[in-house]
PDB file with SEQRES, HELIX, SHEET and CRYST1 records, atoms N, CA, C and O in Angstrom:
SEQRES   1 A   58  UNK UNK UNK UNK UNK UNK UNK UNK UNK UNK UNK UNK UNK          
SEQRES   2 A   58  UNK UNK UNK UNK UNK UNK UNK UNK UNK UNK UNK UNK UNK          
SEQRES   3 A   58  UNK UNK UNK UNK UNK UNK UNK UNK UNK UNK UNK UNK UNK          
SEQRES   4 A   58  UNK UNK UNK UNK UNK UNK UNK UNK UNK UNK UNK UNK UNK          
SEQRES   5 A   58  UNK UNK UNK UNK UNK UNK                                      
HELIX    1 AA1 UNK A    7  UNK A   48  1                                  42    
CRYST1    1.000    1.000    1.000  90.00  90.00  90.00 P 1           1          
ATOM      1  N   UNK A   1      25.368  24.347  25.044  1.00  0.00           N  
ATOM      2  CA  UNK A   1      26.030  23.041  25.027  1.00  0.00           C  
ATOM      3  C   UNK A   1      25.873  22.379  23.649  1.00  0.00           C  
ATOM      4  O   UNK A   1      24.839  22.489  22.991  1.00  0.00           O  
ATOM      5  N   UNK A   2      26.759  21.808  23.318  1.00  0.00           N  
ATOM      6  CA  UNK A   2      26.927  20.977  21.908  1.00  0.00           C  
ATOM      7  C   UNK A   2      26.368  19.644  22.070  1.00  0.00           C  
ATOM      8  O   UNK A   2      26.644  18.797  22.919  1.00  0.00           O  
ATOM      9  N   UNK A   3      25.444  19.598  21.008  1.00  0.00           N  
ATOM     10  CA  UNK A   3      24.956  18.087  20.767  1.00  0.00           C  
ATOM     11  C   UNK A   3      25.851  16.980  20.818  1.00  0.00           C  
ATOM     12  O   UNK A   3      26.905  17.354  20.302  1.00  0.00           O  
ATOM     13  N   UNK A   4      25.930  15.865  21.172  1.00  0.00           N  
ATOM     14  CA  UNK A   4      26.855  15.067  21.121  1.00  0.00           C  
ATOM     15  C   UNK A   4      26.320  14.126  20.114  1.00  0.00           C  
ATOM     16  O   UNK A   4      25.260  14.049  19.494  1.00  0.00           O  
ATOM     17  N   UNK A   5      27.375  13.462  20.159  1.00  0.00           N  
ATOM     18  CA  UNK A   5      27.138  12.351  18.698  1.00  0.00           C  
ATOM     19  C   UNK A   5      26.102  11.238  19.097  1.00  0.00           C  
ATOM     20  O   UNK A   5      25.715  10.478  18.209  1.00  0.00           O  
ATOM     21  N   UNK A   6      25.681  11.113  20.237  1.00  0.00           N  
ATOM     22  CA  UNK A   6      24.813  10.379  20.708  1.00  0.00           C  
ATOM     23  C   UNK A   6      23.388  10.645  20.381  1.00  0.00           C  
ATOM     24  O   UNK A   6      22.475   9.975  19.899  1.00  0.00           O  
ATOM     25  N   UNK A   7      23.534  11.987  20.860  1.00  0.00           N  
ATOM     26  CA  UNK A   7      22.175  13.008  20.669  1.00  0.00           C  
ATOM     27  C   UNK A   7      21.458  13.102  19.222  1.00  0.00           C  
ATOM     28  O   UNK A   7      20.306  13.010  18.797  1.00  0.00           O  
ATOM     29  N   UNK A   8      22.609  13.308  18.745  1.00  0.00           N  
ATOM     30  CA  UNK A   8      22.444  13.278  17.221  1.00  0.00           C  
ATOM     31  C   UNK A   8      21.897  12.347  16.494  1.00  0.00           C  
ATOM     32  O   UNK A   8      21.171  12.501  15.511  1.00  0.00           O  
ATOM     33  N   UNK A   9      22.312  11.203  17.071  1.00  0.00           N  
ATOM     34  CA  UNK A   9      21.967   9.911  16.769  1.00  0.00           C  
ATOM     35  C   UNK A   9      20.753   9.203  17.058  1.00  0.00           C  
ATOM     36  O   UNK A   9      20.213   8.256  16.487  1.00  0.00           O  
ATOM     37  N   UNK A  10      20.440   9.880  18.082  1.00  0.00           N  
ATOM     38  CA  UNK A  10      19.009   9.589  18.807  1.00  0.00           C  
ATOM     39  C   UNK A  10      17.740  10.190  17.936  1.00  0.00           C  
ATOM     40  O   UNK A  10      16.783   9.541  17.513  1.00  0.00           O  
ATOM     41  N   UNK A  11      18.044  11.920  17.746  1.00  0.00           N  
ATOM     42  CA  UNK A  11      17.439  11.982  16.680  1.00  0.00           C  
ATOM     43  C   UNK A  11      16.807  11.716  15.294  1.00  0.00           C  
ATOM     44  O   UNK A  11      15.672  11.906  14.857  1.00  0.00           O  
ATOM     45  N   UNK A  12      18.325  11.037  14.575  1.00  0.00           N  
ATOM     46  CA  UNK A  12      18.086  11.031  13.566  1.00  0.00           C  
ATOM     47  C   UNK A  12      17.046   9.626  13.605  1.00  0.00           C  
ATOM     48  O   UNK A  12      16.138   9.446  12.794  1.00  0.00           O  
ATOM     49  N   UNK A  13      17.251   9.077  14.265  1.00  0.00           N  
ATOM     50  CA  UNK A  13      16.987   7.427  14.612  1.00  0.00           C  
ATOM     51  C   UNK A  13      15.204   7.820  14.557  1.00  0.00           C  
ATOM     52  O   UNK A  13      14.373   7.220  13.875  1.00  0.00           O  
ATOM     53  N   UNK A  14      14.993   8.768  15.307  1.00  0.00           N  
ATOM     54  CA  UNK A  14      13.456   9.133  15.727  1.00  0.00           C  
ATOM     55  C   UNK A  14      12.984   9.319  14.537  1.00  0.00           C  
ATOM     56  O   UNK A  14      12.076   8.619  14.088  1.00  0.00           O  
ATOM     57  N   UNK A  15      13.614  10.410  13.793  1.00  0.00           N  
ATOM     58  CA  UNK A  15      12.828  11.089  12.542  1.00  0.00           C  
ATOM     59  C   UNK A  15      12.371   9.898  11.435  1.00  0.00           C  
ATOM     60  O   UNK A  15      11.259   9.628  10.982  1.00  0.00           O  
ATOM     61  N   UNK A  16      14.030   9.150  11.130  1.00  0.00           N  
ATOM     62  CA  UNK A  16      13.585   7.836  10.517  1.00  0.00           C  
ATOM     63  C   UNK A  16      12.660   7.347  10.825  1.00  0.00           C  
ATOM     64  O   UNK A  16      11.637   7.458  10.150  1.00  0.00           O  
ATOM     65  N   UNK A  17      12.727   6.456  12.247  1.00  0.00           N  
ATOM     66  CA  UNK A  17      11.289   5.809  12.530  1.00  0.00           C  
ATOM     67  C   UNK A  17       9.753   6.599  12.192  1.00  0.00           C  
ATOM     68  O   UNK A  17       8.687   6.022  11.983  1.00  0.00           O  
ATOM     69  N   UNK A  18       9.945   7.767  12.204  1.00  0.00           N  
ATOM     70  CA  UNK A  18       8.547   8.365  12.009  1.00  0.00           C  
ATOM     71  C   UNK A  18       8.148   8.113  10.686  1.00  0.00           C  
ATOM     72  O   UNK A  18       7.090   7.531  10.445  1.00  0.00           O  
ATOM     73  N   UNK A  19       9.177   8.640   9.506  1.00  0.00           N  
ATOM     74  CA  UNK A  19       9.229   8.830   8.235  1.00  0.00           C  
ATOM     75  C   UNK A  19       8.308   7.092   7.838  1.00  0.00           C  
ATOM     76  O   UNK A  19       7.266   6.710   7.306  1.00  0.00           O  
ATOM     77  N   UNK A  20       9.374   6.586   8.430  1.00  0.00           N  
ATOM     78  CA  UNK A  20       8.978   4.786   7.979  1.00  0.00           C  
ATOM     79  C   UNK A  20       7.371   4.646   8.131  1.00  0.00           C  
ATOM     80  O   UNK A  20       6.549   4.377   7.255  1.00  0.00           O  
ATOM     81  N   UNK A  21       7.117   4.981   9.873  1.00  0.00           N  
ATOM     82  CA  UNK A  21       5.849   4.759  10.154  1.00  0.00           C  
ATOM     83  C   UNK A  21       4.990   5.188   8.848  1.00  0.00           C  
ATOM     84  O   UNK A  21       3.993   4.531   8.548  1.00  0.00           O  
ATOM     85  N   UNK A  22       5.323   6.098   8.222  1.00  0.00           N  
ATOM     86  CA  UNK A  22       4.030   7.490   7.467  1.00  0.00           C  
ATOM     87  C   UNK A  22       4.317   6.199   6.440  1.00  0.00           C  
ATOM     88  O   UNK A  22       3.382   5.401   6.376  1.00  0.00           O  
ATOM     89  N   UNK A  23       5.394   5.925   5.700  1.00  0.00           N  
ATOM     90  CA  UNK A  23       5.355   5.485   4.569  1.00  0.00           C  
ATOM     91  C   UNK A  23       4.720   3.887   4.424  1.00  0.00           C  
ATOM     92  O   UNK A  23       4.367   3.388   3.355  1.00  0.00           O  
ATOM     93  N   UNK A  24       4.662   3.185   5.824  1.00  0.00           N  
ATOM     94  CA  UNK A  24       4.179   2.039   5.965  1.00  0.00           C  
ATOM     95  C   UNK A  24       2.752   2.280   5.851  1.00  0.00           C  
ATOM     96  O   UNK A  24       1.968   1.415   5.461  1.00  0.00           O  
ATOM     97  N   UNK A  25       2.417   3.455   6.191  1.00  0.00           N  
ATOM     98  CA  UNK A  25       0.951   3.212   6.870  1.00  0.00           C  
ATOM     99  C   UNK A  25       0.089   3.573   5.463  1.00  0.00           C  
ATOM    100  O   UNK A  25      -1.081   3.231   5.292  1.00  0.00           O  
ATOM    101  N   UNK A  26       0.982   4.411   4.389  1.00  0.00           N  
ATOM    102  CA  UNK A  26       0.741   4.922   3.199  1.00  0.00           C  
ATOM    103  C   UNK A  26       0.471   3.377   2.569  1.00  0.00           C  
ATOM    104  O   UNK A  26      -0.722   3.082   2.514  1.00  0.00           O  
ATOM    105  N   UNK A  27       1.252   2.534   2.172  1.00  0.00           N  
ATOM    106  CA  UNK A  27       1.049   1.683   1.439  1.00  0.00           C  
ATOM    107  C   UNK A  27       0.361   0.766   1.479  1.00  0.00           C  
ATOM    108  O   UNK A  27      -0.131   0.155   0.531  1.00  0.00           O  
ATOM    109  N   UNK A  28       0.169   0.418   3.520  1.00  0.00           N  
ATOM    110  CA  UNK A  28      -1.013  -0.250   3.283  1.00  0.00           C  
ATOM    111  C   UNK A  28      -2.533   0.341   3.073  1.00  0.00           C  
ATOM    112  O   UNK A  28      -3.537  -0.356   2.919  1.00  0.00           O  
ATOM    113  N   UNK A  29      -2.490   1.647   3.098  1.00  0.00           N  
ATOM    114  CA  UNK A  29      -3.997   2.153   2.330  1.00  0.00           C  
ATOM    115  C   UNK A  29      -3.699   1.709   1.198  1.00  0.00           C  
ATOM    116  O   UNK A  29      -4.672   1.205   0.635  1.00  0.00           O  
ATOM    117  N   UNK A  30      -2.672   1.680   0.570  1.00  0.00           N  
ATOM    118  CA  UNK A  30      -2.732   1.811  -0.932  1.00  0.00           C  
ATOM    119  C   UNK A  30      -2.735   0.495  -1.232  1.00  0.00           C  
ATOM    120  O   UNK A  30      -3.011   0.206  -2.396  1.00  0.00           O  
ATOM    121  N   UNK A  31      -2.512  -0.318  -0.519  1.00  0.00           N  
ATOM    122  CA  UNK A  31      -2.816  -1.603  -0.973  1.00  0.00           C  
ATOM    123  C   UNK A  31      -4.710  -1.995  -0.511  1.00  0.00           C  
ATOM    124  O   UNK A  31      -5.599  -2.430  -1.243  1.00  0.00           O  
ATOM    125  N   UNK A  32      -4.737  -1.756   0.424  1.00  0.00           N  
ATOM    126  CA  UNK A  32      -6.398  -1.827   0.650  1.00  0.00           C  
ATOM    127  C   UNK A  32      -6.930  -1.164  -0.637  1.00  0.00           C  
ATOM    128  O   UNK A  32      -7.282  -1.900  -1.559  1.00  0.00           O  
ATOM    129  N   UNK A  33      -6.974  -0.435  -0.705  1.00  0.00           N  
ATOM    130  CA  UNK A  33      -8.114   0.625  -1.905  1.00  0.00           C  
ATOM    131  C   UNK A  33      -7.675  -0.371  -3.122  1.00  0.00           C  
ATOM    132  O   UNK A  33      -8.495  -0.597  -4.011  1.00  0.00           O  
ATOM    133  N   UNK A  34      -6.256  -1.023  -3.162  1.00  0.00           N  
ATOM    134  CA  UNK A  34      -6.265  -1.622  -4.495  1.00  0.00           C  
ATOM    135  C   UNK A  34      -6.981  -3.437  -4.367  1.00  0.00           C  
ATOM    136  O   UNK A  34      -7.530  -4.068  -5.270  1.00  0.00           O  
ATOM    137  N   UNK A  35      -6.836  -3.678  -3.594  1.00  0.00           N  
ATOM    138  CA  UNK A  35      -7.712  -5.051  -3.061  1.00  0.00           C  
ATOM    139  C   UNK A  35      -9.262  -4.534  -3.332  1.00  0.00           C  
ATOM    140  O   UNK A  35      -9.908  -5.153  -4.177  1.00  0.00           O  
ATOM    141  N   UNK A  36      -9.760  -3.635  -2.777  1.00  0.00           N  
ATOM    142  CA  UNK A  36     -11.087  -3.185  -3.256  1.00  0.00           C  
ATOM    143  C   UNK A  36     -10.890  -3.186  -4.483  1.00  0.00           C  
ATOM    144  O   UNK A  36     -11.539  -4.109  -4.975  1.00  0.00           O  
ATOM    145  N   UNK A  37      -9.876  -2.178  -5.848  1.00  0.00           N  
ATOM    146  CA  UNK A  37     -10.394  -1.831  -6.835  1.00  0.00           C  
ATOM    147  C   UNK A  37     -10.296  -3.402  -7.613  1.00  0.00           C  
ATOM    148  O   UNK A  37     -11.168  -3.679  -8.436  1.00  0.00           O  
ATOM    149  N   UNK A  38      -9.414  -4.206  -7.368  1.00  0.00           N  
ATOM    150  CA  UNK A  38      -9.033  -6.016  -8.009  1.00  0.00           C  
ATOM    151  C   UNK A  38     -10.717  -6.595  -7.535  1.00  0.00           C  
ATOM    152  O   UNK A  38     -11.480  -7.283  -8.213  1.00  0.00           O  
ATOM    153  N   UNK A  39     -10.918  -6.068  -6.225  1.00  0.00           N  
ATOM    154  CA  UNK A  39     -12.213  -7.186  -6.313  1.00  0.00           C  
ATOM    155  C   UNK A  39     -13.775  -6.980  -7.155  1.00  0.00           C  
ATOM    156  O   UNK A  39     -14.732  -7.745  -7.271  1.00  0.00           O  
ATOM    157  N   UNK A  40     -13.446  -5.142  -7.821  1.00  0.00           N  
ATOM    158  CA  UNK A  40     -14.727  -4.755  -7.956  1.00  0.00           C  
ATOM    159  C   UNK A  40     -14.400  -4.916  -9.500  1.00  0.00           C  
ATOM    160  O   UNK A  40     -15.385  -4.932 -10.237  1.00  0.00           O  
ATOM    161  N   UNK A  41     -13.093  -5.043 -10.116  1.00  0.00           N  
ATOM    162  CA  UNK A  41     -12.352  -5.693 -11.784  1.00  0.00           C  
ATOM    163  C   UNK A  41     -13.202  -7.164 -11.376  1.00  0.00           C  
ATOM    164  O   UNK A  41     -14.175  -7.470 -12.065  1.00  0.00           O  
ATOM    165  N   UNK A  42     -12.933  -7.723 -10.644  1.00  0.00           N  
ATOM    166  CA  UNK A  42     -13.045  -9.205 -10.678  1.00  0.00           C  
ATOM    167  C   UNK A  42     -14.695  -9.740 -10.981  1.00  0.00           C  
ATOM    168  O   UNK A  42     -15.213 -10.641 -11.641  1.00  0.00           O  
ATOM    169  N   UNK A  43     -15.281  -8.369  -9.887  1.00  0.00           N  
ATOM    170  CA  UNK A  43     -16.749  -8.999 -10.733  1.00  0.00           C  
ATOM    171  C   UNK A  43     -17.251  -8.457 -11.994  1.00  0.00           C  
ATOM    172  O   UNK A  43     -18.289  -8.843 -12.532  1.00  0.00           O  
ATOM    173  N   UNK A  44     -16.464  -7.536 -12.451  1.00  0.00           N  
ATOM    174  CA  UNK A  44     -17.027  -7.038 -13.511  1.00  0.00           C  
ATOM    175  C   UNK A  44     -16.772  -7.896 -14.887  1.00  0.00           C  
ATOM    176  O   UNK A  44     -17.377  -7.759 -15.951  1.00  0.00           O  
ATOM    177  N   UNK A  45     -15.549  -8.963 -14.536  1.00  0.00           N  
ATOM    178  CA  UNK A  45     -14.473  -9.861 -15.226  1.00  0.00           C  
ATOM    179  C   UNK A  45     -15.926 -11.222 -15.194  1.00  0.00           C  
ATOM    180  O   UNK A  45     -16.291 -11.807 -16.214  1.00  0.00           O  
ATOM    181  N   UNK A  46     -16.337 -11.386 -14.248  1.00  0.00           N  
ATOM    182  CA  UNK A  46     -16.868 -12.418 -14.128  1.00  0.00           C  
ATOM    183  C   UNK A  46     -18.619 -11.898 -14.605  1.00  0.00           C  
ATOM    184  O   UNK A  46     -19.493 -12.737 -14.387  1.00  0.00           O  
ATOM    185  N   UNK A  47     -18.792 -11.346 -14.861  1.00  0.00           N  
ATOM    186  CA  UNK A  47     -19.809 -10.611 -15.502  1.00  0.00           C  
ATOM    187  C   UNK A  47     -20.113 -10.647 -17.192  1.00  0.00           C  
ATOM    188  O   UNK A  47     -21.018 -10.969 -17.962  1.00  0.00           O  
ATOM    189  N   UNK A  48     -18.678 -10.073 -17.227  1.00  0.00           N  
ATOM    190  CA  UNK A  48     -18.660 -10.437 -18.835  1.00  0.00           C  
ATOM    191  C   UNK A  48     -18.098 -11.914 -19.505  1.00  0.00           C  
ATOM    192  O   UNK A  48     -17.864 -12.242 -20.668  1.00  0.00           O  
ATOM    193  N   UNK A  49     -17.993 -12.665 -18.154  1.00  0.00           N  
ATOM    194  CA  UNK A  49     -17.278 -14.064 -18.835  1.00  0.00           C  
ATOM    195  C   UNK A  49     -18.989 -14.856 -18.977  1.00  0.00           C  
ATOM    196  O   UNK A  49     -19.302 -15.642 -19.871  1.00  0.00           O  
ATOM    197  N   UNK A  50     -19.878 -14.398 -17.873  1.00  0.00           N  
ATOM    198  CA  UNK A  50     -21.151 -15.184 -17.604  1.00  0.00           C  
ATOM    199  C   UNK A  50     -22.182 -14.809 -19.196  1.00  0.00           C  
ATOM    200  O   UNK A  50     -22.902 -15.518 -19.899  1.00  0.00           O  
ATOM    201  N   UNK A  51     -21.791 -13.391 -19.249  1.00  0.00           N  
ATOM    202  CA  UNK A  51     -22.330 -13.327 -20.159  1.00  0.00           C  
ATOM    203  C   UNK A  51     -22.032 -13.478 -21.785  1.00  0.00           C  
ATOM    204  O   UNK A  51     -22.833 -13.277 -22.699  1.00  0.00           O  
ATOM    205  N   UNK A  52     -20.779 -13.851 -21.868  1.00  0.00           N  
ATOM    206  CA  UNK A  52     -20.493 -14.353 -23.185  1.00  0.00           C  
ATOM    207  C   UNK A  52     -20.573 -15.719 -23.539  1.00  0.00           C  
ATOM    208  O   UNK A  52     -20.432 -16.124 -24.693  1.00  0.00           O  
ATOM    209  N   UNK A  53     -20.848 -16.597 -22.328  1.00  0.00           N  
ATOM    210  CA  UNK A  53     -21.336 -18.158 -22.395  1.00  0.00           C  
ATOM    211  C   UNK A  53     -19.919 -18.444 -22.543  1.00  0.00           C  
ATOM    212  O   UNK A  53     -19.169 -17.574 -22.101  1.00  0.00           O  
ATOM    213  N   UNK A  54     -19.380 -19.487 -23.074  1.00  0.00           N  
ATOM    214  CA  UNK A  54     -18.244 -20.404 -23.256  1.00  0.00           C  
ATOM    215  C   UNK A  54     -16.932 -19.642 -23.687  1.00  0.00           C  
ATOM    216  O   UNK A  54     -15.827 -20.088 -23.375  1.00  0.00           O  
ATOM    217  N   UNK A  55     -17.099 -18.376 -24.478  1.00  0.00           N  
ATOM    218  CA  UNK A  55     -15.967 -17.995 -24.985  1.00  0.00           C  
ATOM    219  C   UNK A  55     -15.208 -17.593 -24.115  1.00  0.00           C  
ATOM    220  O   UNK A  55     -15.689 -17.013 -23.141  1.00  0.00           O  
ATOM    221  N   UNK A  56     -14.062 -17.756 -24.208  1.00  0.00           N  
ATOM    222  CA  UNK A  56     -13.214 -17.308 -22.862  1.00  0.00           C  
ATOM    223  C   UNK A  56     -12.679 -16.316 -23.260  1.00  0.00           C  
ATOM    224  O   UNK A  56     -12.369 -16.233 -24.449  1.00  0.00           O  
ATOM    225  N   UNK A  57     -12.336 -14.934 -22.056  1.00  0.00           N  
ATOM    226  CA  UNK A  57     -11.473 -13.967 -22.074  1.00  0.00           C  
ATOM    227  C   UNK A  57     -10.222 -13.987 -21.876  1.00  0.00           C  
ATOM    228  O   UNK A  57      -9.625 -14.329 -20.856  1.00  0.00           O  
ATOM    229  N   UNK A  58      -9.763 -13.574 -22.972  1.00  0.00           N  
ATOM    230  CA  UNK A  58      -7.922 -13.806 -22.532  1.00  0.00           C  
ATOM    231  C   UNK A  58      -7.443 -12.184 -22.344  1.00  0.00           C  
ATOM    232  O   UNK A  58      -6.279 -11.914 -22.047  1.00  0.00           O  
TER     233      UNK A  58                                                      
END                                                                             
């Protein structure tokens, strides 16, 4: 029996949704690990601002 255009449609609909899922779930790791790597810049930022006294980092 031949797929119908419905069928077809159902599929493709699935695969998308999966694809999306993977790529959503990708970025928010990749945004976590980068929130970690900004917060572990941030103290290292505030490290060298404490220790240069007044001069500011630009």
């Amino acid at each position: 029996m031949r797929a119908t255009r419905a069928d077809k449609q159902k599929t493709v609909r699935a695969t998308r949704a999966d694809k999306q899922k993977t790529v959503r779930a990708a970025r928010a790791d990749k945004q976590k690990t980068n929130n970690e790597r900004t917060m572990n810049e941030q103290k290292t930022n505030n490290e060298r601002r404490n220790a240069k006294g007044k001069r500011k980092i630009r």
